[in-house]
C-alpha positions in Angstrom: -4.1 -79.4 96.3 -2.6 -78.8 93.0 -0.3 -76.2 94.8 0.9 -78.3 97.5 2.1 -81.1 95.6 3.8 -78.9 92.9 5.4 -77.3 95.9 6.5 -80.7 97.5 8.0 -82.0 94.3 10.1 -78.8 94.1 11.2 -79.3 97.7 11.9 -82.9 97.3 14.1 -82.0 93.9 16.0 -79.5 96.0 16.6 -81.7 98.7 17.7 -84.2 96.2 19.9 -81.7 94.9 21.5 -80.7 98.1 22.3 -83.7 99.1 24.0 -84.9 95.9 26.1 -82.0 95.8 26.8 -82.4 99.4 28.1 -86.0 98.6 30.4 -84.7 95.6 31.8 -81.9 97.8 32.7 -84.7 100.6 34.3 -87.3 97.9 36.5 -84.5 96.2 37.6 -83.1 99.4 38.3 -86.8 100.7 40.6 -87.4 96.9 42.2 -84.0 97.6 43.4 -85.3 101.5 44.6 -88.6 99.9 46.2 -86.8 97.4 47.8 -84.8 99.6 48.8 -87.4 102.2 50.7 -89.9 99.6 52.6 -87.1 98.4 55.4 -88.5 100.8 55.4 -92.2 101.9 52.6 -91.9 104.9 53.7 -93.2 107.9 52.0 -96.7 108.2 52.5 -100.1 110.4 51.6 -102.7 107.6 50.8 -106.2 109.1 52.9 -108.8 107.3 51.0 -111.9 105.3 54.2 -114.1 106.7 53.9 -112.5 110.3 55.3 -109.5 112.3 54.7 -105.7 111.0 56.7 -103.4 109.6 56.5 -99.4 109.3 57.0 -97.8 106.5 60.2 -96.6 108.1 61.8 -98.9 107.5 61.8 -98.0 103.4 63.3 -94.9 103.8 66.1 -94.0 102.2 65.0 -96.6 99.3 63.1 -96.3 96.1 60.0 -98.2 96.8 56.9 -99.3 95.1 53.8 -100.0 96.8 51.6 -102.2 94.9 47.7 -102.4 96.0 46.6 -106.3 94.4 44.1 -109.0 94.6 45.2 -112.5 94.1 42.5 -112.8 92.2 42.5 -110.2 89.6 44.3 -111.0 86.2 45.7 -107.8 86.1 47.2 -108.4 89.1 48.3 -112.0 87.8 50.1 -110.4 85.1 51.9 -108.0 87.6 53.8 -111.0 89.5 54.7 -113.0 86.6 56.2 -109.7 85.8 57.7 -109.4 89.0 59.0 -112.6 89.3 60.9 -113.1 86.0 62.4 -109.5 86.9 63.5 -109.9 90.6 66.8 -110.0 89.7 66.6 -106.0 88.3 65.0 -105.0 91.0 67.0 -105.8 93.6 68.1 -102.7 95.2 64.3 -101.6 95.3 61.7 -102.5 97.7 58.7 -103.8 96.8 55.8 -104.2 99.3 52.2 -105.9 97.9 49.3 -104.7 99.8 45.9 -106.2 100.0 42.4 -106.7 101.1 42.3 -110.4 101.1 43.0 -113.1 103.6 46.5 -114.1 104.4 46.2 -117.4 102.9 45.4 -115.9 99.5 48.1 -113.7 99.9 50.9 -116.5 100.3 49.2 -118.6 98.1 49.9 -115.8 95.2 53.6 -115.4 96.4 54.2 -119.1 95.8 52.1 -119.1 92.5 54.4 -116.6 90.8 58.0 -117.6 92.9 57.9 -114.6 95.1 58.2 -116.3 98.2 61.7 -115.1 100.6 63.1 -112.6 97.7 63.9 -110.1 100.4 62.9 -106.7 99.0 59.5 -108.0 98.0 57.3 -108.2 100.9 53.2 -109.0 101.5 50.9 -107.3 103.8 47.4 -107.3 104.7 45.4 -104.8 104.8 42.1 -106.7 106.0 40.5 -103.3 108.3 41.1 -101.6 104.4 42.8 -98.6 106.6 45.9 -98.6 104.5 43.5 -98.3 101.4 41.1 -96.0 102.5 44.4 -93.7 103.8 46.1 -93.8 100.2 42.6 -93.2 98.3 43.1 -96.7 96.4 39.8 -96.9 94.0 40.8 -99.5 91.6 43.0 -102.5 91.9 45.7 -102.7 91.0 47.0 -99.7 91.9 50.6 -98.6 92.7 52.4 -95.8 93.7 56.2 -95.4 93.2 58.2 -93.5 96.0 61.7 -92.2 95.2 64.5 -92.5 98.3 63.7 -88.9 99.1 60.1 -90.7 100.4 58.0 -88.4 97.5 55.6 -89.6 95.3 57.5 -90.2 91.6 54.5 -91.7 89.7 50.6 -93.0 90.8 49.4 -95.8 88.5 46.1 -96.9 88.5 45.7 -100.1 86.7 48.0 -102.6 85.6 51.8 -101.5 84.9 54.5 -102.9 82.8 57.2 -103.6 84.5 59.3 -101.4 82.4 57.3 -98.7 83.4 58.0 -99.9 87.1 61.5 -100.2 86.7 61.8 -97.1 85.1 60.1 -94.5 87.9 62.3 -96.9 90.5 65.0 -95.7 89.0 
């Protein structure tokens, strides 16, 4: 009796096992794939807070930041205050503002920090989280910085200054 449940805990800790490296093997390959898909701008149809689409096409040729936010996150808060005071630097760059929440929330943070019909800044919804999911976001904020040759300058994961912005837009 002793035996058999000796030999059942062994087989339960090595099934444990198995399965828990199984699950780290599948996440680091999945981070690898992102990493390797963002290296250029992917190409993506975003879905627009204010209506329409647009394809990431449509930022080539441009130095572009694309900036993973919730309204809601103070981070994130700090980031369009940032933004907004700024706009007039950042003119020849394109900015596009991705996220999970409802279009309402979305706008609602545009007019909040004066964002609202400054043409290179743009809002899209990503509600289906495809566009997350396909660039491997983890955190929010995050943003990744693409130079007008459409390849990855900089990744930052958390909040960034807007000199640090402006900078790897360059």
């Amino acid at each position: 009796m002793r035996k058999t449940i000796g030999r059942a805990a062994i087989v339960l800790v090595l099934l444990c096992s198995s399965v828990l490296v199984y699950k780290i093997v599948v996440k680091v390959n999945q981070k690898k794939e992102c990493e390797r898909i963002t290296q250029a701008l992917p190409s993506y149809t975003f879905n627009l807070a204010y209506g329409g689409t647009m394809h990431t096409k449509s930022l080539e040729d441009k130095p572009t930041a694309v900036m993973f936010f919730n309204p809601g996150c103070e981070h994130c808060e700090y980031e369009g205050e940032a933004l907004s005071t700024n706009s007039g630097s950042l003119k020849e760059k394109e900015i596009l503002m991705v996220s999970l929440s409802p279009r309402d929330s979305i706008k609602a943070y545009a007019k909040r920090h004066r964002l609202e019909g400054i043409s290179n800044i743009r809002f899209a919804t990503d509600s289906l989280a495809k566009a997350t999911i396909m660039f491997g976001v983890q955190a929010i904020p995050t943003t990744f910085i693409y130079g007008s040759d459409g390849r990855l300058r900089k990744r930052f994961n958390g909040e960034v200054s807007i000199k640090a912005l402006m900078r790897e837009l360059r």
